[in-house]
mmCIF entry with sequence, helices, sheets and N, C-alpha, C, O atoms, coordinates in Angstrom:
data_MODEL
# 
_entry.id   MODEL 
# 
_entity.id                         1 
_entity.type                       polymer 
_entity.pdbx_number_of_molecules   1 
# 
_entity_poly.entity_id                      1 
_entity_poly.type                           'polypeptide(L)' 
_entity_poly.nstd_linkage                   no 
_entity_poly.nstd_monomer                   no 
_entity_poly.pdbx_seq_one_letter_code       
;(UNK)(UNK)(UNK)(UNK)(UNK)(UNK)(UNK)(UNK)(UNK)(UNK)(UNK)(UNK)(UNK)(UNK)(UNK)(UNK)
(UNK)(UNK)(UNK)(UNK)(UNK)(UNK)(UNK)(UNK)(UNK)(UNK)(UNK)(UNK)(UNK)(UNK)(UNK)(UNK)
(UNK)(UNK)(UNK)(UNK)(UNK)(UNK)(UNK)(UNK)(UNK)(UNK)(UNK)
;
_entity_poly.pdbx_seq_one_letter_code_can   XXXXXXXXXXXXXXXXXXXXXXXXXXXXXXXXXXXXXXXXXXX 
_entity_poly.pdbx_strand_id                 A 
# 
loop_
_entity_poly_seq.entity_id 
_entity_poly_seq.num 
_entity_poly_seq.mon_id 
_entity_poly_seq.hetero 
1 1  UNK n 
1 2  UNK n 
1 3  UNK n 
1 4  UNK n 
1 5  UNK n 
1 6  UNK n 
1 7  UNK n 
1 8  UNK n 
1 9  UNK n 
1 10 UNK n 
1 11 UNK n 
1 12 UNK n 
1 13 UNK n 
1 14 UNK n 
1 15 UNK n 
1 16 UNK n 
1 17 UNK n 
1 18 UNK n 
1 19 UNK n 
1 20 UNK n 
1 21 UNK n 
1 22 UNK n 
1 23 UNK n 
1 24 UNK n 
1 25 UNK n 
1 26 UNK n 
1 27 UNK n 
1 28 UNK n 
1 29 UNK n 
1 30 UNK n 
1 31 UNK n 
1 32 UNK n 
1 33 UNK n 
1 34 UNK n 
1 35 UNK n 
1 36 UNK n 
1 37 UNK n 
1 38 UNK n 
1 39 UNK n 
1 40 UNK n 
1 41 UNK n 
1 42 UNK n 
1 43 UNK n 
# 
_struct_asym.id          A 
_struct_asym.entity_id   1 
# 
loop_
_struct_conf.conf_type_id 
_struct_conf.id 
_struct_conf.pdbx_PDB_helix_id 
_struct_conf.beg_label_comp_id 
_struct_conf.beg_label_asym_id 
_struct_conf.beg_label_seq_id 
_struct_conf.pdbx_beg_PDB_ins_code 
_struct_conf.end_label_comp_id 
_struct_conf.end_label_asym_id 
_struct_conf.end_label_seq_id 
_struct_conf.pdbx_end_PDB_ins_code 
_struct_conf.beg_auth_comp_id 
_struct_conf.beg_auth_asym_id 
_struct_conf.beg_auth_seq_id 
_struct_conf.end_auth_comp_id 
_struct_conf.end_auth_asym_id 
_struct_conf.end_auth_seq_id 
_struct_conf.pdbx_PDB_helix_class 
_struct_conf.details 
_struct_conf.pdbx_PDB_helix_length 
HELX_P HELX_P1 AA1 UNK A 2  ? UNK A 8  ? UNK A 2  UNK A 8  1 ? 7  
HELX_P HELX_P2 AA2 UNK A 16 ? UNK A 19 ? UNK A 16 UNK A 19 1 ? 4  
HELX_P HELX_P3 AA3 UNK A 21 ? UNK A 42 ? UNK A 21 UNK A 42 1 ? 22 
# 
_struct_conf_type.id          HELX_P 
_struct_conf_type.criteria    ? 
_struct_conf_type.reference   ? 
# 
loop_
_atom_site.group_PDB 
_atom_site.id 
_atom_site.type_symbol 
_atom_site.label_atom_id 
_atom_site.label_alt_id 
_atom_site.label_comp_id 
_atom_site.label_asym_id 
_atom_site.label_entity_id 
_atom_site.label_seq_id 
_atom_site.pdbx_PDB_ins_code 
_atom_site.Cartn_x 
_atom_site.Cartn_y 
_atom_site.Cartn_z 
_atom_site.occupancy 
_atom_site.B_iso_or_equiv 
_atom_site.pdbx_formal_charge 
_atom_site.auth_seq_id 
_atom_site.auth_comp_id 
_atom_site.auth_asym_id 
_atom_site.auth_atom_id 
_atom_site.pdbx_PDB_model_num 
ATOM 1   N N  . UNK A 1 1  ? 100.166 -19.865 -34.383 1.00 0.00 ? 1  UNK A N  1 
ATOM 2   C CA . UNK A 1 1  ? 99.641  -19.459 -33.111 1.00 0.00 ? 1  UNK A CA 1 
ATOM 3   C C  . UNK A 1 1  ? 100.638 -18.558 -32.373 1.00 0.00 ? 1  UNK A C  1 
ATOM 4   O O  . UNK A 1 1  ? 100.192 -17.433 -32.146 1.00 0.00 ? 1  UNK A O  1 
ATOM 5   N N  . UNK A 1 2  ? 101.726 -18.766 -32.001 1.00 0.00 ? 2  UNK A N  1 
ATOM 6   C CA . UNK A 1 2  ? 103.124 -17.875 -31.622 1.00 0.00 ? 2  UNK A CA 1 
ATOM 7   C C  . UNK A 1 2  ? 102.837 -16.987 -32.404 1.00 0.00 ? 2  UNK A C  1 
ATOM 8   O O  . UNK A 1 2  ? 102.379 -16.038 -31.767 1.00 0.00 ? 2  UNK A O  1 
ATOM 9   N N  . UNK A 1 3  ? 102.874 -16.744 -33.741 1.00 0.00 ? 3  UNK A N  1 
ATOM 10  C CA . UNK A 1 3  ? 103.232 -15.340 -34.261 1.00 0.00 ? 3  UNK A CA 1 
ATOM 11  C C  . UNK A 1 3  ? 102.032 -14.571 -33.714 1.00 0.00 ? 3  UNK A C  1 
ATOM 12  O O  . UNK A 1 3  ? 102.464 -13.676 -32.988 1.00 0.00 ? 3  UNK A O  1 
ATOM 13  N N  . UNK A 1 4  ? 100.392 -14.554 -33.782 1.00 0.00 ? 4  UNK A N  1 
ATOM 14  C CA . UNK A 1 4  ? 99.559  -14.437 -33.182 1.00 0.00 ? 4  UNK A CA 1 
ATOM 15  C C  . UNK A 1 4  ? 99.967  -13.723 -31.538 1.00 0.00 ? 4  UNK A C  1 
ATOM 16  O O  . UNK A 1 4  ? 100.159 -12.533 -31.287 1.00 0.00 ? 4  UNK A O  1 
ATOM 17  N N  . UNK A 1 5  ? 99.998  -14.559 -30.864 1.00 0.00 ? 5  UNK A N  1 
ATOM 18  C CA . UNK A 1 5  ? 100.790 -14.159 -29.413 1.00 0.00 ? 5  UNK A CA 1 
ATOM 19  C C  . UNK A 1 5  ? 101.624 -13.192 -29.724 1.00 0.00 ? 5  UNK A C  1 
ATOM 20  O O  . UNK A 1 5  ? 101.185 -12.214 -29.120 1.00 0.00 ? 5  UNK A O  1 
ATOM 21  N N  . UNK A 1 6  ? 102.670 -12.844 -30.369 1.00 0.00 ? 6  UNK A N  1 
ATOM 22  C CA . UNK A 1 6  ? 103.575 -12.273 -30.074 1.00 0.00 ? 6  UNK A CA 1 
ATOM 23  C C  . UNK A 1 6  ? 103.455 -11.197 -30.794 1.00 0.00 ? 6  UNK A C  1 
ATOM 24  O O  . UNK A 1 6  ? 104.299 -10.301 -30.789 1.00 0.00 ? 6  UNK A O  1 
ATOM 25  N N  . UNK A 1 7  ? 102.401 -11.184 -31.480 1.00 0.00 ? 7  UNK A N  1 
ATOM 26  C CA . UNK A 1 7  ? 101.862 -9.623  -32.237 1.00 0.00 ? 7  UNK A CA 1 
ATOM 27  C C  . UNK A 1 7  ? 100.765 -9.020  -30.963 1.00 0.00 ? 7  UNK A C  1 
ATOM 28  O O  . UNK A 1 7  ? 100.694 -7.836  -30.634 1.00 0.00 ? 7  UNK A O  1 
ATOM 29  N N  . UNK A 1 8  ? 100.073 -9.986  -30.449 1.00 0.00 ? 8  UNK A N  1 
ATOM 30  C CA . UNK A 1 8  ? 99.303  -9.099  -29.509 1.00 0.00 ? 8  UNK A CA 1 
ATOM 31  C C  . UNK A 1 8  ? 99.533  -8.745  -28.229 1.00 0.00 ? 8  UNK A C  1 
ATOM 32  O O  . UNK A 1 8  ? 98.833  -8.026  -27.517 1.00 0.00 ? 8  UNK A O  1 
ATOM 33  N N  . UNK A 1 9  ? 101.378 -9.726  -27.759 1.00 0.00 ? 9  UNK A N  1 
ATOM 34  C CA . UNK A 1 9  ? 101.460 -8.725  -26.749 1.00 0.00 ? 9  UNK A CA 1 
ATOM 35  C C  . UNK A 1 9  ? 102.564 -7.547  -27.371 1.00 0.00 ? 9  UNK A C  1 
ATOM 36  O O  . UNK A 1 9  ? 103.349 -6.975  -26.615 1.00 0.00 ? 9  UNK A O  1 
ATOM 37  N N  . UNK A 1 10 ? 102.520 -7.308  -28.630 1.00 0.00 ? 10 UNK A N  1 
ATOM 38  C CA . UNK A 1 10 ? 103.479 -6.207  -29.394 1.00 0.00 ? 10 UNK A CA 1 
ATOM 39  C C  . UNK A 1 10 ? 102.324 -5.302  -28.915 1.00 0.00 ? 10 UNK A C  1 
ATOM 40  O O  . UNK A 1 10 ? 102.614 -4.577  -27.963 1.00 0.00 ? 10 UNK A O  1 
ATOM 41  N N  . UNK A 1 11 ? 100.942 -5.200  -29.448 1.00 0.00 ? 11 UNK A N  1 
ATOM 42  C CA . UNK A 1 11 ? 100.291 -4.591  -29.813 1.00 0.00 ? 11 UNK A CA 1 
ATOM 43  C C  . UNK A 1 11 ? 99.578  -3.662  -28.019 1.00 0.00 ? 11 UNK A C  1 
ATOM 44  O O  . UNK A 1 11 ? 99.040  -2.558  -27.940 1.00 0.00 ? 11 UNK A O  1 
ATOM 45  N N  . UNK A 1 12 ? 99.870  -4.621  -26.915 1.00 0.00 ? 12 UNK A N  1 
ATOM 46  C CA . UNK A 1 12 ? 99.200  -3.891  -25.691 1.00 0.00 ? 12 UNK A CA 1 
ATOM 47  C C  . UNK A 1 12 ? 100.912 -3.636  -24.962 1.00 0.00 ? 12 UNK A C  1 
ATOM 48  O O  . UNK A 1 12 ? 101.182 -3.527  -23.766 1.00 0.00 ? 12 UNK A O  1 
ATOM 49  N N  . UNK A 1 13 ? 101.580 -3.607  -25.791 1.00 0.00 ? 13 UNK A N  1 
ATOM 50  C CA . UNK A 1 13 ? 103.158 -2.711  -25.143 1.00 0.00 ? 13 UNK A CA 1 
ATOM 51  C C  . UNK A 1 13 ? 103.712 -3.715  -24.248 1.00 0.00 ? 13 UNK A C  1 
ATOM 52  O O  . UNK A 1 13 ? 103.625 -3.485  -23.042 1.00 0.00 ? 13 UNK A O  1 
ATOM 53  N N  . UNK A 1 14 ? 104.128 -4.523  -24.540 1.00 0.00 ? 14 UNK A N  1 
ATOM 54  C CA . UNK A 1 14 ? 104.840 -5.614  -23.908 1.00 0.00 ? 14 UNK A CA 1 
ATOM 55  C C  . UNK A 1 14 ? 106.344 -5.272  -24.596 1.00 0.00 ? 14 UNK A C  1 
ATOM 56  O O  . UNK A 1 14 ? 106.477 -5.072  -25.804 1.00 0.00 ? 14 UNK A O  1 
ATOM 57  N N  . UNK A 1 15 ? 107.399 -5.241  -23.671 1.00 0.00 ? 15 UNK A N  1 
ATOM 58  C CA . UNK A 1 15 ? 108.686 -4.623  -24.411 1.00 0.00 ? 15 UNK A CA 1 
ATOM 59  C C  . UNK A 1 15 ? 109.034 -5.637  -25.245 1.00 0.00 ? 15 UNK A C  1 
ATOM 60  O O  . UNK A 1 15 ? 108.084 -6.392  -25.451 1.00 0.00 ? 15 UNK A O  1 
ATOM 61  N N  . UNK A 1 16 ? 109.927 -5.906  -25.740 1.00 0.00 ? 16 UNK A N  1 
ATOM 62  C CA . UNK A 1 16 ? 110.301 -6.691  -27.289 1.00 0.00 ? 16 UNK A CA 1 
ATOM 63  C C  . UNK A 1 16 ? 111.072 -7.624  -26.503 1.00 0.00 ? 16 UNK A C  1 
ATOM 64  O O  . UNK A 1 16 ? 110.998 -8.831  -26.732 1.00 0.00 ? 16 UNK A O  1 
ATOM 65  N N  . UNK A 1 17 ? 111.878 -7.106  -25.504 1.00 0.00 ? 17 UNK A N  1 
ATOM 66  C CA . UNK A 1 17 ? 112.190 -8.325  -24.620 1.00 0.00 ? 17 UNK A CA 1 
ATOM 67  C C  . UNK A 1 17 ? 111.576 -9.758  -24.668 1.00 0.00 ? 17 UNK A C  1 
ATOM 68  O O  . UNK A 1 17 ? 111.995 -10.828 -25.108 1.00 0.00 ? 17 UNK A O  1 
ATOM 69  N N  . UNK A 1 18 ? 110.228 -9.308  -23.945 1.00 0.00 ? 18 UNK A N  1 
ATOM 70  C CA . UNK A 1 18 ? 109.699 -10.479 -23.412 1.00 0.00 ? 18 UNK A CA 1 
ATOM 71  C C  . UNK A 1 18 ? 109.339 -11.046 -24.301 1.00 0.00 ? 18 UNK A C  1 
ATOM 72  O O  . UNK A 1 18 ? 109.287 -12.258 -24.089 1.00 0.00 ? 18 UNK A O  1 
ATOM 73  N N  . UNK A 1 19 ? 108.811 -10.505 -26.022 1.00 0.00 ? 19 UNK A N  1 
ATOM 74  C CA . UNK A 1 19 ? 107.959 -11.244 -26.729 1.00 0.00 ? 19 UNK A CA 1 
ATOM 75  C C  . UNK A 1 19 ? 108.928 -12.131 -27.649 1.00 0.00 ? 19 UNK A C  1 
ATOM 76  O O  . UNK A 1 19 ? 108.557 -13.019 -28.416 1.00 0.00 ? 19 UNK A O  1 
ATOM 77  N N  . UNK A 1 20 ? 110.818 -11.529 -27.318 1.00 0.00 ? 20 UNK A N  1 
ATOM 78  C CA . UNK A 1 20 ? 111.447 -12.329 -28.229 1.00 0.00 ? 20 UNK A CA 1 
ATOM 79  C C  . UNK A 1 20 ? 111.437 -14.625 -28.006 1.00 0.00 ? 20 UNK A C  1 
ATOM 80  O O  . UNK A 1 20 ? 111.998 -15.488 -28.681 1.00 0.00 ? 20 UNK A O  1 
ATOM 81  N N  . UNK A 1 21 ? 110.564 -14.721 -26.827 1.00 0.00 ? 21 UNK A N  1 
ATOM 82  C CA . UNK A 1 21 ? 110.598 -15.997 -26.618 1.00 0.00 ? 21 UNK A CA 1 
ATOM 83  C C  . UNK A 1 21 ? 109.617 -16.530 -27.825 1.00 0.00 ? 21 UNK A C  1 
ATOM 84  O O  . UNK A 1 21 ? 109.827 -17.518 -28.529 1.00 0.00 ? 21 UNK A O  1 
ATOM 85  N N  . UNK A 1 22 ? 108.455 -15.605 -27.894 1.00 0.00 ? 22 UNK A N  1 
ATOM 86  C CA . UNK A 1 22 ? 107.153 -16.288 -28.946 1.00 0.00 ? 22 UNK A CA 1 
ATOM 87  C C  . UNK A 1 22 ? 107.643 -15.863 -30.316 1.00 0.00 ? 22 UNK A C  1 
ATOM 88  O O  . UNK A 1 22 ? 106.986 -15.848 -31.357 1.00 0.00 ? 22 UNK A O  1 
ATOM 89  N N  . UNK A 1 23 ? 108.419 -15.652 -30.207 1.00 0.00 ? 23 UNK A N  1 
ATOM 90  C CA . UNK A 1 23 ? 109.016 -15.085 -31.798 1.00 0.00 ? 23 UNK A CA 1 
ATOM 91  C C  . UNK A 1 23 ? 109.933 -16.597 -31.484 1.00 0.00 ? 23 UNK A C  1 
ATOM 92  O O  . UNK A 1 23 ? 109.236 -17.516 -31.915 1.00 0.00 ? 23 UNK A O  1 
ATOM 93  N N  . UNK A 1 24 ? 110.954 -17.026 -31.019 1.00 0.00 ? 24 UNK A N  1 
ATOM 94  C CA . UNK A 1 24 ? 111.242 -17.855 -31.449 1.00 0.00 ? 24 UNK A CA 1 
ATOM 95  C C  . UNK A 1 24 ? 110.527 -19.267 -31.680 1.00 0.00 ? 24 UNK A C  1 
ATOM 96  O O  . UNK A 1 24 ? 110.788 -20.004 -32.631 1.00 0.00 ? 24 UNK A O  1 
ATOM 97  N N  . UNK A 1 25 ? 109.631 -19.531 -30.726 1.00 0.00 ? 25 UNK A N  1 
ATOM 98  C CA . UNK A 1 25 ? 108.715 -20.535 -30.859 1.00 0.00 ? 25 UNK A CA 1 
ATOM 99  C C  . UNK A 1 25 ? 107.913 -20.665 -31.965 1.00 0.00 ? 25 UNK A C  1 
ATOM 100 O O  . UNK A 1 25 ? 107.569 -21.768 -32.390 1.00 0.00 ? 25 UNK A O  1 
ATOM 101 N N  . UNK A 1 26 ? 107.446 -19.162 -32.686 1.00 0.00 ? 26 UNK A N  1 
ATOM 102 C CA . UNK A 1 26 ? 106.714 -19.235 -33.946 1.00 0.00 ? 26 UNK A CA 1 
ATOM 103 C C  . UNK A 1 26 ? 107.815 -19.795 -34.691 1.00 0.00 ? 26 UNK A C  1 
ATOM 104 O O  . UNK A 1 26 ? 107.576 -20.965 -34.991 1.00 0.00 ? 26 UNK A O  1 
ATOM 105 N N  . UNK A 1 27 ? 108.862 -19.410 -35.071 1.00 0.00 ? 27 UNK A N  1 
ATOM 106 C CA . UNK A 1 27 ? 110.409 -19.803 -35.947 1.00 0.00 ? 27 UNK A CA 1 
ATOM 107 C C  . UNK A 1 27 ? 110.370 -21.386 -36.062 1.00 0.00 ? 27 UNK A C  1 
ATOM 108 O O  . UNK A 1 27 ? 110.246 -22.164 -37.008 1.00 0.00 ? 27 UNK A O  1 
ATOM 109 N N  . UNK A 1 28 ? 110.501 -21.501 -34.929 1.00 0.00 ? 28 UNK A N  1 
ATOM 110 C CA . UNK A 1 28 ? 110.907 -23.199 -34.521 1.00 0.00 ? 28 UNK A CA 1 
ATOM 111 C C  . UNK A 1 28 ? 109.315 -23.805 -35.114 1.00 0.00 ? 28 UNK A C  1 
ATOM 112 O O  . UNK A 1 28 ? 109.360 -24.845 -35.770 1.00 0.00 ? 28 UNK A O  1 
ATOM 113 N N  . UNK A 1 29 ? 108.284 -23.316 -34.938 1.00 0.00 ? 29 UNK A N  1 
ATOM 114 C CA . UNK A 1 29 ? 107.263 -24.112 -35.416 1.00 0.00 ? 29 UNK A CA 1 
ATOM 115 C C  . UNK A 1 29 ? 107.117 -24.062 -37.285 1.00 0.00 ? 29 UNK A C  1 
ATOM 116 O O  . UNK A 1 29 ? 106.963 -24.980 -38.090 1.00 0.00 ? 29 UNK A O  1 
ATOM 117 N N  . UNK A 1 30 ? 107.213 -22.947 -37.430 1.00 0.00 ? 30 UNK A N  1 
ATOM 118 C CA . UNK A 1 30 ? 107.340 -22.890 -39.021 1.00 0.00 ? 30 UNK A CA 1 
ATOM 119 C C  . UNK A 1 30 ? 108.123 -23.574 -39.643 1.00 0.00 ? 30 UNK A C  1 
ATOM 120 O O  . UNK A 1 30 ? 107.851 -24.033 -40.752 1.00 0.00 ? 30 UNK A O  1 
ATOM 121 N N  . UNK A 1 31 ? 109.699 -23.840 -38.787 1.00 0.00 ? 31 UNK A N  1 
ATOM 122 C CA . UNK A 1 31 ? 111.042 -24.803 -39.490 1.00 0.00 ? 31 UNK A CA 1 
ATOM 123 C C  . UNK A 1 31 ? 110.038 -26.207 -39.402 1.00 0.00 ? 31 UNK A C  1 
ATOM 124 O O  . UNK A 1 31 ? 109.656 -26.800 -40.411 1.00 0.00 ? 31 UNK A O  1 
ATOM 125 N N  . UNK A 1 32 ? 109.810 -26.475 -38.480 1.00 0.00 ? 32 UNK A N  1 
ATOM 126 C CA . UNK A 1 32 ? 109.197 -27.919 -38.522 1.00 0.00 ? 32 UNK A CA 1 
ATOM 127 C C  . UNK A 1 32 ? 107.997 -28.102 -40.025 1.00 0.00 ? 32 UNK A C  1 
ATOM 128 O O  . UNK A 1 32 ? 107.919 -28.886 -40.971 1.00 0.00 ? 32 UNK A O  1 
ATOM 129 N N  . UNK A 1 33 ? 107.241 -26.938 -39.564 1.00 0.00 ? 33 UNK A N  1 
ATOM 130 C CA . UNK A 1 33 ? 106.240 -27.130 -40.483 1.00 0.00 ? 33 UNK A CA 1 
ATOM 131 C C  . UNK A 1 33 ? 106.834 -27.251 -42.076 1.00 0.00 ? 33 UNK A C  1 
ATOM 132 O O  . UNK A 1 33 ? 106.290 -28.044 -42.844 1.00 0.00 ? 33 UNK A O  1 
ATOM 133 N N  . UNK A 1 34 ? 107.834 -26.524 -42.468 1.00 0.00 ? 34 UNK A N  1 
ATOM 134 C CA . UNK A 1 34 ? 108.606 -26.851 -43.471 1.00 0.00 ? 34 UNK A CA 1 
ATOM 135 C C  . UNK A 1 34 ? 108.834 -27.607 -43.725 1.00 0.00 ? 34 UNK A C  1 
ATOM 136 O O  . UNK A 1 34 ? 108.456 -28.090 -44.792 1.00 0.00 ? 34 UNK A O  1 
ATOM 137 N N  . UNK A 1 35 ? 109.795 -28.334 -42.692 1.00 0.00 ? 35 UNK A N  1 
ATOM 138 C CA . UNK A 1 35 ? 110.204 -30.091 -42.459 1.00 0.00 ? 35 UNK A CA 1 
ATOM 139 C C  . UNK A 1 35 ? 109.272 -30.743 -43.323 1.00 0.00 ? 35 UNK A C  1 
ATOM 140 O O  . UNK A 1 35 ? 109.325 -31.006 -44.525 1.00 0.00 ? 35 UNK A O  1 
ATOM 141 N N  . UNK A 1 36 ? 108.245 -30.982 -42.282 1.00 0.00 ? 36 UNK A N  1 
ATOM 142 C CA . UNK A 1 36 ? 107.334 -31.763 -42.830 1.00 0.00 ? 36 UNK A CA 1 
ATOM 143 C C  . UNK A 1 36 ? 106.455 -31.925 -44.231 1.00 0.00 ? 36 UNK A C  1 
ATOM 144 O O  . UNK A 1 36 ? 105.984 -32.914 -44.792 1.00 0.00 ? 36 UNK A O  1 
ATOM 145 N N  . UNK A 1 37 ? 106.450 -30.788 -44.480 1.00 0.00 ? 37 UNK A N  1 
ATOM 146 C CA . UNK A 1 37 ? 106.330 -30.310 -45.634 1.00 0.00 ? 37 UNK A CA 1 
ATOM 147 C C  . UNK A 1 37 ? 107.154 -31.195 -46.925 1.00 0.00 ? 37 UNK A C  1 
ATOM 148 O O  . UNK A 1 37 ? 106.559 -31.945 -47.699 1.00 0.00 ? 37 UNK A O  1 
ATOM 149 N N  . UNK A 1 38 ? 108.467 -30.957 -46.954 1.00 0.00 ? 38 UNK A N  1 
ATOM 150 C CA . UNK A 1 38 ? 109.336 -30.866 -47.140 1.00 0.00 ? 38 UNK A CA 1 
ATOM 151 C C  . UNK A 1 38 ? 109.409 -32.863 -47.450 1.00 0.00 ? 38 UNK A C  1 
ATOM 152 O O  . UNK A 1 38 ? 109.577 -33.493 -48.494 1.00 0.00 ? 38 UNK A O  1 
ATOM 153 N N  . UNK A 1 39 ? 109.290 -33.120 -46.657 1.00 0.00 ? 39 UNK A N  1 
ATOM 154 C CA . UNK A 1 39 ? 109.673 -34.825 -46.234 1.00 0.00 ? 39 UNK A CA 1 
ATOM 155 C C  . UNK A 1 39 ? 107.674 -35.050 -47.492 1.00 0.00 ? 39 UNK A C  1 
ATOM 156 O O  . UNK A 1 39 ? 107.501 -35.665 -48.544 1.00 0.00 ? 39 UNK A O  1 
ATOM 157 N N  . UNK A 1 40 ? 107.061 -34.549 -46.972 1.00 0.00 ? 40 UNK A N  1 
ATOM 158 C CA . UNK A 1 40 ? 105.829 -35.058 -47.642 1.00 0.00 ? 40 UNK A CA 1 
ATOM 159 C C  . UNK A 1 40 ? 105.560 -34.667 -49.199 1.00 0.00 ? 40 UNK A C  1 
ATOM 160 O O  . UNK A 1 40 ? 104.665 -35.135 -49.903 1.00 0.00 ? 40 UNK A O  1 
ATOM 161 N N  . UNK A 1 41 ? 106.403 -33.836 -49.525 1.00 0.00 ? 41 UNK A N  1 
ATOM 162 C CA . UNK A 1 41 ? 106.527 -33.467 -51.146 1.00 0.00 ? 41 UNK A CA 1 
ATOM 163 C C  . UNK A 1 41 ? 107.547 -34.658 -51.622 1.00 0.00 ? 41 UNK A C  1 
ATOM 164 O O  . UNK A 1 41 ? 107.411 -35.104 -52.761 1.00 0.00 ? 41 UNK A O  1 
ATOM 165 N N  . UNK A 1 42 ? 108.738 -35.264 -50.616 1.00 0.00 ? 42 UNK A N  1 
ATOM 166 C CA . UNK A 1 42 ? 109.233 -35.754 -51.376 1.00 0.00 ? 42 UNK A CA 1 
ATOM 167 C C  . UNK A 1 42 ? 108.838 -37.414 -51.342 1.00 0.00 ? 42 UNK A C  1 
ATOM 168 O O  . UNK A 1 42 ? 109.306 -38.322 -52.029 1.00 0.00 ? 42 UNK A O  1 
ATOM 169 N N  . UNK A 1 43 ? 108.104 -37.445 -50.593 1.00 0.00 ? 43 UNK A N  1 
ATOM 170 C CA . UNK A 1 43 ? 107.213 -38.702 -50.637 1.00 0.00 ? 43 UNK A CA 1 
ATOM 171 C C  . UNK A 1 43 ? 106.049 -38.936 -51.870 1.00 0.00 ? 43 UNK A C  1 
ATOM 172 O O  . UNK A 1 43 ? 105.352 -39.951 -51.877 1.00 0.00 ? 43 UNK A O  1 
# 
């Protein structure tokens, strides 16, 4: 969902500034999603 967000305010000219917050939130959600991932393969 973040990466989403942060491509469409790329896309209506939002400076890179502002969108570097949803860029990290996508990051941080994908590490988790890994995590979990991760913990459930080795289960």
């Amino acid at each position: 969902m973040w990466c989403a967000i942060a491509l469409g305010a790329l896309v209506r000219g939002c400076p890179v500034e502002h969108v570097e917050s949803y860029v990290d939130l996508a990051q941080e959600s994908l590490a988790t999603f890994r995590d979990q991932a991760n913990l459930d393969t080795a289960r």
